[in-house]
C-alpha positions in Angstrom: -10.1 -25.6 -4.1 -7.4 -23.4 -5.5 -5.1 -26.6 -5.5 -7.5 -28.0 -8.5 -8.0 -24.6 -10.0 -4.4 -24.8 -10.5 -4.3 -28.2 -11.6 -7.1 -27.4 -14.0 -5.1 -24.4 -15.7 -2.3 -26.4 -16.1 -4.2 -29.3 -17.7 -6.0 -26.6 -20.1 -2.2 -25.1 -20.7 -2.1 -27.8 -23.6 -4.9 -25.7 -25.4 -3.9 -22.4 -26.8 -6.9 -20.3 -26.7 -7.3 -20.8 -22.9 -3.9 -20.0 -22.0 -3.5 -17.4 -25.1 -6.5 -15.7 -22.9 -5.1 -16.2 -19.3 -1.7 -14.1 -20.8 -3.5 -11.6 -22.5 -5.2 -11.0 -19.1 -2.0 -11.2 -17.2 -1.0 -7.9 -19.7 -3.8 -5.8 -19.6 -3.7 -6.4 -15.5 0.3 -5.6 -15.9 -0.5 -2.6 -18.1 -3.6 -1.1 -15.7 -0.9 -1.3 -12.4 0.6 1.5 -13.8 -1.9 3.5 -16.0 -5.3 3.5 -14.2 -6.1 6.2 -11.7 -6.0 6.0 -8.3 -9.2 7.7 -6.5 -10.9 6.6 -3.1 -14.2 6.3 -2.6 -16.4 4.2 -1.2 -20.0 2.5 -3.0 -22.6 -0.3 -2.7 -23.4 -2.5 -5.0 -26.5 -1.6 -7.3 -26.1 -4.6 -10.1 -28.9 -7.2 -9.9 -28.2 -9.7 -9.2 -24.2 -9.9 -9.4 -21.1 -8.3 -10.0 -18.5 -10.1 -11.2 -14.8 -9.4 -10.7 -12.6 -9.4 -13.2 -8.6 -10.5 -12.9 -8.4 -7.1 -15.3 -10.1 -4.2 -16.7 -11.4 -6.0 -19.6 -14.5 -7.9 -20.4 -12.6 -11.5 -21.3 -11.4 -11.4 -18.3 -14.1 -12.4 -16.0 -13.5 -14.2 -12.9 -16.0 -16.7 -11.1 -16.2 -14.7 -7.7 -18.8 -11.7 -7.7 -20.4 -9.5 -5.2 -24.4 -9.0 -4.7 -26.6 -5.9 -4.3 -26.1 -4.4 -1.0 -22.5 -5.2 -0.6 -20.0 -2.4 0.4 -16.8 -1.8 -1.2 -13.5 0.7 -1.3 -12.7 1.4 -5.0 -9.2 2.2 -5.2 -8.6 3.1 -8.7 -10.5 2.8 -11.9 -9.5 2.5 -15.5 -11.1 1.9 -19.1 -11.3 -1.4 -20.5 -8.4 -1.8 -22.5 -6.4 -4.0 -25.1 -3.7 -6.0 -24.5 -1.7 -3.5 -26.0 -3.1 -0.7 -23.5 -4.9 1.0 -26.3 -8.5 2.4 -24.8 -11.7 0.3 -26.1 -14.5 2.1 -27.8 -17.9 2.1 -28.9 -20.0 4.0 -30.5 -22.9 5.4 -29.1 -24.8 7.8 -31.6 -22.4 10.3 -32.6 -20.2 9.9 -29.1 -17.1 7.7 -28.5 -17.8 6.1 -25.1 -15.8 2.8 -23.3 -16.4 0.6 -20.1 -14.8 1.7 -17.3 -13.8 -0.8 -14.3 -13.4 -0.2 -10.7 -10.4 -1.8 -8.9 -12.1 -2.7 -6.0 -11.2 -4.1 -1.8 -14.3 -5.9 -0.4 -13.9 -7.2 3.2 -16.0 -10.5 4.0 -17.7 -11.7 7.3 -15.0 -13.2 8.4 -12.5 -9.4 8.0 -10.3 -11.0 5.1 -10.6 -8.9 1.8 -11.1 -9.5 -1.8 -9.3 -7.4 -4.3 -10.3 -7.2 -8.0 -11.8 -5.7 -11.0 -15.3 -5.0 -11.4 -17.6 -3.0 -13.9 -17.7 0.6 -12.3 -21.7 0.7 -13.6 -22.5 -1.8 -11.3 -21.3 0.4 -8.3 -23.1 3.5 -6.6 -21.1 6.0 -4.6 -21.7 6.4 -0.9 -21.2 10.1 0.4 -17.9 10.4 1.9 -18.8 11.1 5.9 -15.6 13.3 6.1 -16.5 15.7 3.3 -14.1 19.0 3.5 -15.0 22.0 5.7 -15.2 25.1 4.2 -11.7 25.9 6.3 -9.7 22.6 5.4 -10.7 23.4 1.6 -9.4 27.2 2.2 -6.3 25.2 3.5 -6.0 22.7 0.6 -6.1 25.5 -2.0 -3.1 28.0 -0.4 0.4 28.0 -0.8 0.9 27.1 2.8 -0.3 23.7 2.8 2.5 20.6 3.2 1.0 17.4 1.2 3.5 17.9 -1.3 6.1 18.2 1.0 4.6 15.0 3.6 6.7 12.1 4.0 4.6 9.0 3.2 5.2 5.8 4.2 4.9 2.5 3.5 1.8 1.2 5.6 3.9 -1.8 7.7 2.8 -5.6 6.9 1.7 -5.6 10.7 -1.1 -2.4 9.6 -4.2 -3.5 12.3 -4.0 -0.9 15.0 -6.0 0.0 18.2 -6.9 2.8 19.7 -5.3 3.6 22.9 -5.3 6.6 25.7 -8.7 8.5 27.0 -11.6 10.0 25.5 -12.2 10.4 21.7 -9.8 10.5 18.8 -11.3 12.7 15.9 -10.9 12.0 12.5 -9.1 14.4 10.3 -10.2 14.5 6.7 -6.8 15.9 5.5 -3.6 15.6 7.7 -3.7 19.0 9.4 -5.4 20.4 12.4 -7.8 22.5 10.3 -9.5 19.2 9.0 -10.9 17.9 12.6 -14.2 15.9 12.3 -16.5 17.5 14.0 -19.2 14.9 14.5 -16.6 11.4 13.1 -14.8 9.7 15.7 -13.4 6.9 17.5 -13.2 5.1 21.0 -10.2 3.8 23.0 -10.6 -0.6 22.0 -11.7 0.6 17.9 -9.4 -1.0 15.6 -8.2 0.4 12.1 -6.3 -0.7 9.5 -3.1 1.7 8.8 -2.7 2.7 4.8 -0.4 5.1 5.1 2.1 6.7 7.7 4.5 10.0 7.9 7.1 11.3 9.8 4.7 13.4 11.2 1.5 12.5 13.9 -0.8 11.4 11.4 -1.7 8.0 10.0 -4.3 7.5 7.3 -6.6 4.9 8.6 -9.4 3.1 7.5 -12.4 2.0 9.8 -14.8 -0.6 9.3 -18.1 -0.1 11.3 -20.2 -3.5 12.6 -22.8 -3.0 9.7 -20.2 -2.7 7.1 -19.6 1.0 6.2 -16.6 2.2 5.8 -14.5 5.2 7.1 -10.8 7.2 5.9 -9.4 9.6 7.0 -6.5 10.6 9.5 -5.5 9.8 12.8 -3.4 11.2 15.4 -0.3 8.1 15.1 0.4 8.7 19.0 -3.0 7.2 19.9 -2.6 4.1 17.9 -1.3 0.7 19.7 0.2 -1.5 16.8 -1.5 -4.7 17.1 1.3 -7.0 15.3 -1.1 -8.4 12.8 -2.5 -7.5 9.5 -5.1 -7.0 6.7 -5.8 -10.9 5.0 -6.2 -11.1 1.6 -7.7 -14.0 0.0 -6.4 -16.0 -2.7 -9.0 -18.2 -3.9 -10.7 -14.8 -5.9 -8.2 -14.3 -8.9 -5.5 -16.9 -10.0 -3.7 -14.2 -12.5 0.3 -14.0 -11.8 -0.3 -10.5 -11.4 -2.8 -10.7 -8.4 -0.4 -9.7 -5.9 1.6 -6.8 -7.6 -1.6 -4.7 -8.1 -2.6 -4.9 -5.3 0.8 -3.8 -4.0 0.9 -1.0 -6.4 -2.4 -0.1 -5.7 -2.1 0.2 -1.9 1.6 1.6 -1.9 2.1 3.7 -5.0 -0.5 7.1 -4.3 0.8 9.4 -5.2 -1.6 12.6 -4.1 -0.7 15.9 -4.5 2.4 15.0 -6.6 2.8 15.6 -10.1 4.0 12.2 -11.6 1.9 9.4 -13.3 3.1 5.6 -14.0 3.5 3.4 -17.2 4.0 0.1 -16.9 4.2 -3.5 -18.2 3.6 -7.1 -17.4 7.2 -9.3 -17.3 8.2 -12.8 -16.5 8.8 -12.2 -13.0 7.8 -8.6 -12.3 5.7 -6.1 -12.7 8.0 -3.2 -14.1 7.3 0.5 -13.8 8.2 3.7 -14.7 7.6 7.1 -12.9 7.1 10.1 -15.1 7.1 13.8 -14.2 3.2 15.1 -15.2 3.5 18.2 -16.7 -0.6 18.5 -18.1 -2.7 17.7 -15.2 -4.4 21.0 -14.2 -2.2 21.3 -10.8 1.0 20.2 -12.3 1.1 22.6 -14.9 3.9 25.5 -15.0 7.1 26.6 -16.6 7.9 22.6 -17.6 7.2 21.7 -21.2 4.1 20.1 -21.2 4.9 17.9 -24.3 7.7 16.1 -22.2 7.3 13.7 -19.5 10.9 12.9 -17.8 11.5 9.7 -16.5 12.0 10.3 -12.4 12.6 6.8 -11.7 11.5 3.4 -11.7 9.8 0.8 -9.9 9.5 -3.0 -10.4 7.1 -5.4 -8.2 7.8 -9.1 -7.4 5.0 -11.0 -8.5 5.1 -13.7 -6.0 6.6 -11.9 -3.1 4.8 -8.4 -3.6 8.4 -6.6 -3.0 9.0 -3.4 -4.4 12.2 -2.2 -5.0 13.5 0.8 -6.8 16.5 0.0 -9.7 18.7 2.3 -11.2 18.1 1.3 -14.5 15.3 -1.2 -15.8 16.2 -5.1 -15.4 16.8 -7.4 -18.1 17.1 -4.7 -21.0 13.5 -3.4 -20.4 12.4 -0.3 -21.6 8.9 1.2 -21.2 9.8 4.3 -23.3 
């Protein structure tokens, strides 16, 4: 099937306003890598009776594949519509300026591949987070003495299906310290989990997928996981764009919790390219840095095809994103 898609865009390629469209799609999905938030939560599907996904936040951009009520997803980041030249979209509502805001979405089928795209966030109700912060992991969050800023993240490996291993129970941690034990969320020794993120220290974030579909993330004691050599599927039959694969990558690797940057970015030829800014206005980032500058810190480009991210010294091929 995605043999003949392909054929048929390349057929259509001879008629502007199809390919003109396909591009413009391809930019606004280049632009949103960088630009729209990244959040975690998980929600069902509410929309009657389908919810499309879109190839980017925007509402030409519709895609054939949908989801229907009932079905469970991880939304990952989420972003306004925008223009092709990232400028927000707005209507008017009365006297209020309001836009549509998308949901970047992973959806994981009967068979355990997943579907990453775009949907319309309206169309999705939040599910209560089972691993909500205790009173003493919040008191822990909030002080000076906490280490996220200072963690080491990792790159979740290729290979990111895990098992657990050992005796007894391993507890989920909601936050990767000993204050944030579970006390009623755990696992058994045979439970597999897919790894999102590691650290030099003993804690992986993890995410659990339960038989009738929920999902659960939090954070795992490393030394009880088996690796399993294998990893998450992603199908490609949901979203033909060129930039498919380097959101996802960007969405997946590029968190950045409890540090004070933000990205801008921009579709190329080959890449998606990136920048990493210092944030010097969000609530928690600000101090003695001048709020009306943004430094550059470095930057980041994303094979398309390959999904491979590597960090250059300067931008490639004379691009600038200043």
């Amino acid at each position: 099937m995605k043999i003949i898609w392909l054929l048929a865009i390349l057929s259509l390629c001879g008629t502007s306003p199809f390919c003109q469209a396909v591009a413009q799609c391809d930019n606004i999905a280049g632009i949103a890598a960088g630009t729209a938030d990244y959040v975690y939560t998980s929600a069902r599907v509410s929309h009657s009776p389908r919810l499309h996904f879109y190839s980017a936040p925007s509402a030409e951009c519709q895609l054939p594949a949908f989801l229907v009520t009932g079905d469970t997803v991880e939304v990952l980041r989420r972003s306004p519509q925008r223009t092709e030249s990232g400028d927000i979209i707005y209507y008017d509502a009365g006297q209020i300026r309001l836009f549509v805001e998308y949901a970047y979405v992973r959806f994981r089928d009967k068979n355990g591949d997943f579907a990453t795209g775009w949907v319309e966030n309206a169309g999705l109700s939040e599910v209560k987070n089972r691993l909500s912060l205790s009173k003493q992991c919040q008191h822990w969050k909030d002080s000076d003495n906490n280490h996220l800023a200072s963690r080491e993240p990792q790159y979740a490996p290729v290979d990111n299906q895990y098992e657990v291993q050992g005796k007894g129970r391993v507890w989920f941690y909601s936050l990767p310290d000993e204050q944030c034990r579970s006390d009623t969320v755990f696992l058994l020794p045979g439970d597999k989990v897919s790894l999102q993120e590691g650290s030099t220290d003993d804690f992986s974030e993890a995410v659990y997928y339960t038989a009738d579909r929920q999902i659960v993330r939090g954070w795992l004691k490393t030394s009880r996981l088996k690796a399993l050599n294998s990893g998450d599927r992603y199908r490609e039959d949901i979203n033909p764009s060129s930039t498919d694969n380097a959101v996802r990558v960007a969405t997946l690797n590029l968190r950045h919790d409890n540090v004070c940057l933000f990205y801008e970015s921009k579709n190329e030829k080959n890449t998606i390219a990136m920048v990493a800014r210092e944030d010097h206005q969000s609530d928690e980032c600000r101090g003695d840095a001048d709020p009306e500058t943004a430094p550059i810190l470095y930057y980041i480009n994303i094979d398309k095809l390959t999904g491979k991210i590597t960090i250059p010294v300067e931008p490639e091929n004379g691009t600038s994103l200043q």
